[in-house]
C-alpha positions in Angstrom: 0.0 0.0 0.0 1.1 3.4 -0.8 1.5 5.8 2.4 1.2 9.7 1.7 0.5 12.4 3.9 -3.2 14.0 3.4 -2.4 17.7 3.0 -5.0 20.4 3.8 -4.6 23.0 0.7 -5.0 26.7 1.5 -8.3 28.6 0.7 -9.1 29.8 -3.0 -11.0 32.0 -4.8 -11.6 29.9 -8.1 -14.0 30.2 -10.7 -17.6 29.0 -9.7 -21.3 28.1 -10.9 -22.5 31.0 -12.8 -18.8 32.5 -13.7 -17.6 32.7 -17.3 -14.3 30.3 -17.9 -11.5 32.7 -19.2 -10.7 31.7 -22.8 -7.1 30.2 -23.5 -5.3 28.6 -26.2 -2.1 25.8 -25.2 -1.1 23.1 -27.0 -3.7 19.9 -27.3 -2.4 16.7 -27.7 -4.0 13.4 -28.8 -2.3 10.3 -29.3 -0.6 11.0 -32.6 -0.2 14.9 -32.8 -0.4 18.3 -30.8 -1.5 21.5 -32.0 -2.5 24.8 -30.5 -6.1 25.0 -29.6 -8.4 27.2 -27.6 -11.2 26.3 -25.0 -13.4 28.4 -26.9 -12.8 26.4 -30.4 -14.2 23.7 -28.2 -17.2 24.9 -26.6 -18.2 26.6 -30.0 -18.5 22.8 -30.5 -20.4 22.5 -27.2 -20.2 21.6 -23.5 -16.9 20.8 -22.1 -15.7 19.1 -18.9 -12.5 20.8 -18.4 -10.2 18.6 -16.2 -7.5 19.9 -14.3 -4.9 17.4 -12.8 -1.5 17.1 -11.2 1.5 16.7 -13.3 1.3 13.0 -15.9 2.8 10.5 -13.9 1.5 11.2 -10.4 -0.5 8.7 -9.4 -3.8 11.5 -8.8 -3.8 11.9 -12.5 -3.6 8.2 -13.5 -6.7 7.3 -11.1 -8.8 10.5 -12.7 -8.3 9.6 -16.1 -8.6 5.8 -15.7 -12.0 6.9 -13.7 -13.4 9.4 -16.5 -11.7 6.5 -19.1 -14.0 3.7 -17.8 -16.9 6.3 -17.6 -17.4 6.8 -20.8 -19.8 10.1 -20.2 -18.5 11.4 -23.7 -20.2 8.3 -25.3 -23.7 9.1 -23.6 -23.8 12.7 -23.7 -23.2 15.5 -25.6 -19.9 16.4 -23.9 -16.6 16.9 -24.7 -13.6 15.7 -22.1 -10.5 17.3 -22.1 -7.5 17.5 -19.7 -4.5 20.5 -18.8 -1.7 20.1 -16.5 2.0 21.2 -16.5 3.3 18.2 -18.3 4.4 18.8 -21.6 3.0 17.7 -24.9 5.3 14.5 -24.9 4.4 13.2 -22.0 1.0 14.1 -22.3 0.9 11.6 -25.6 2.7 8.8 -23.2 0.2 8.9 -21.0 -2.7 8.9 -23.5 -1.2 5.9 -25.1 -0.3 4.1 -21.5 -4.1 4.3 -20.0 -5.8 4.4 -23.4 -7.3 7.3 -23.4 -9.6 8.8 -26.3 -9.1 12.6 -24.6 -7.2 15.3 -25.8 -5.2 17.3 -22.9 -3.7 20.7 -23.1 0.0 21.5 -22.2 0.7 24.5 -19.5 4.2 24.1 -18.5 4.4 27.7 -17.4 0.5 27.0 -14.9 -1.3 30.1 -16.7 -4.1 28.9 -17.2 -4.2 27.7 -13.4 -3.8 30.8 -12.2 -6.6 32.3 -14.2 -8.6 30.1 -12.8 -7.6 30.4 -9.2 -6.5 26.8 -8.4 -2.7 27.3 -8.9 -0.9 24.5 -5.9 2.7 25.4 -5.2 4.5 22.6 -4.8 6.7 22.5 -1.3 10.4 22.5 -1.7 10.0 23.3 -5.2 10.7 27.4 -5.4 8.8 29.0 -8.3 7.1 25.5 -9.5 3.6 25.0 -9.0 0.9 22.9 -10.8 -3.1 23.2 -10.9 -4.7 21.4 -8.0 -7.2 19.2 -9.0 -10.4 20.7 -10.7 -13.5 20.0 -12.7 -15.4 22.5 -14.3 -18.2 21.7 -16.7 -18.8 24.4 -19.1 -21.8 25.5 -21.7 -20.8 26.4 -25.2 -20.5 30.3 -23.6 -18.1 29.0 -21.3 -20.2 29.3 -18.7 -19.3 27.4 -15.6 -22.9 25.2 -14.8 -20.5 22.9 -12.0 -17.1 23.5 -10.3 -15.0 21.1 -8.3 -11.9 22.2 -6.7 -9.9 20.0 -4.4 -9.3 21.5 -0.8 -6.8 18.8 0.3 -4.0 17.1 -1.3 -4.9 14.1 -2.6 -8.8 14.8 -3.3 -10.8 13.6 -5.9 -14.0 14.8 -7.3 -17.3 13.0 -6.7 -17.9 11.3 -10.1 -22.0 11.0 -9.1 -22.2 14.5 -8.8 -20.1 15.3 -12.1 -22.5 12.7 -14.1 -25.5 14.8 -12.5 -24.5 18.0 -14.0 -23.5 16.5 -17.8 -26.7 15.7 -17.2 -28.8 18.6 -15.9 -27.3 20.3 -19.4 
C-alpha cells in the first residue's frame, strides 16, 4: 500500500457556478499529434468538462483519467472531455497511449491557465514551480461554468455521481 501524507490545501478564490471560464489557447495533444487549440474552439462545438490534474505521472492523475476512461460520459452525452496540466505535450501523448485514453489534454508548462482560474498548488520544496490542483469544471458552449470542483486537500478527488448529475442537468 502506498503511504502519503493528506495535505489540507489553502483557501481559493476559483471560478464557480455561474462565472464565465476565461478563454485560452495551449497546445492539445492526442495520441498521434499536438496543435494549438483554444477552449473556446471547443465549446463553439459544445459543452466541455475541463479537467485539471496534477502533473502525468502522479499517481492522482492516473486514477482520474482511468475513472473518466472507464466512464465513458463522452459516449452518452453531448460532452466533450478534455485534460490541462504542467506536463508537456510528450508526455501528455505517453500517457494517453499508456491508459488508453480517447481525450485530448492541453499543455501549460508555465501554470497560466491555473492561475486564471484560481487553483494554482505550489509545490513545497520546489521554489517558483507550482501545478493546478485538482479541478472540474463543466462548461456551456458560452463558457459558462454550470459545476465547479476544486480540491481542498492534497490528494482529493472529485465525486464522479455528482459530475455525471450535472453532464446531465445540461
Amino acid at each position: 500500500m502506498v503511504e502519503f501524507d493528506v495535505v489540507e490545501l489553502p483557501e481559493t478564490d476559483h471560478l464557480a457556478a455561474g462565472d464565465t471560464a476565461p478563454d485560452f489557447t495551449r497546445p492539445l495533444v492526442n495520441d498521434e499529434y499536438w496543435e494549438d487549440a483554444s477552449l473556446s474552439d471547443l465549446t463553439d462545438e459544445g459543452p466541455v468538462l475541463l479537467v485539471f490534474f496534477p502533473m502525468d505521472g502522479a499517481f492522482p492523475a492516473t486514477y482520474v483519467w482511468n475513472e473518466l476512461r472507464d466512464r465513458a460520459w463522452d459516449d452518452d452525452y453531448d460532452v466533450r472531455i478534455v485534460g490541462l496540466s504542467i506536463s508537456d505535450p510528450y508526455a501528455h501523448k505517453r500517457l494517453i497511449e499508456e491508459r488508453e485514453m480517447d481525450y485530448r489534454l492541453f499543455s501549460d508548462p508555465q501554470n497560466g491557465v491555473a492561475e486564471e482560474y484560481g487553483i494554482v498548488h505550489d509545490l513545497d520544496g520546489m521554489a517558483g514551480v507550482s501545478e493546478p490542483r485538482p479541478a472540474v469544471f463543466l462548461l456551456d458552449d458560452d463558457r459558462t461554468v454550470e459545476y465547479a470542483w476544486v480540491a481542498s486537500e492534497w490528494p482529493d478527488f472529485p465525486d464522479y455521481d455528482e459530475i455525471r448529475a450535472a453532464i446531465e442537468s445540461l
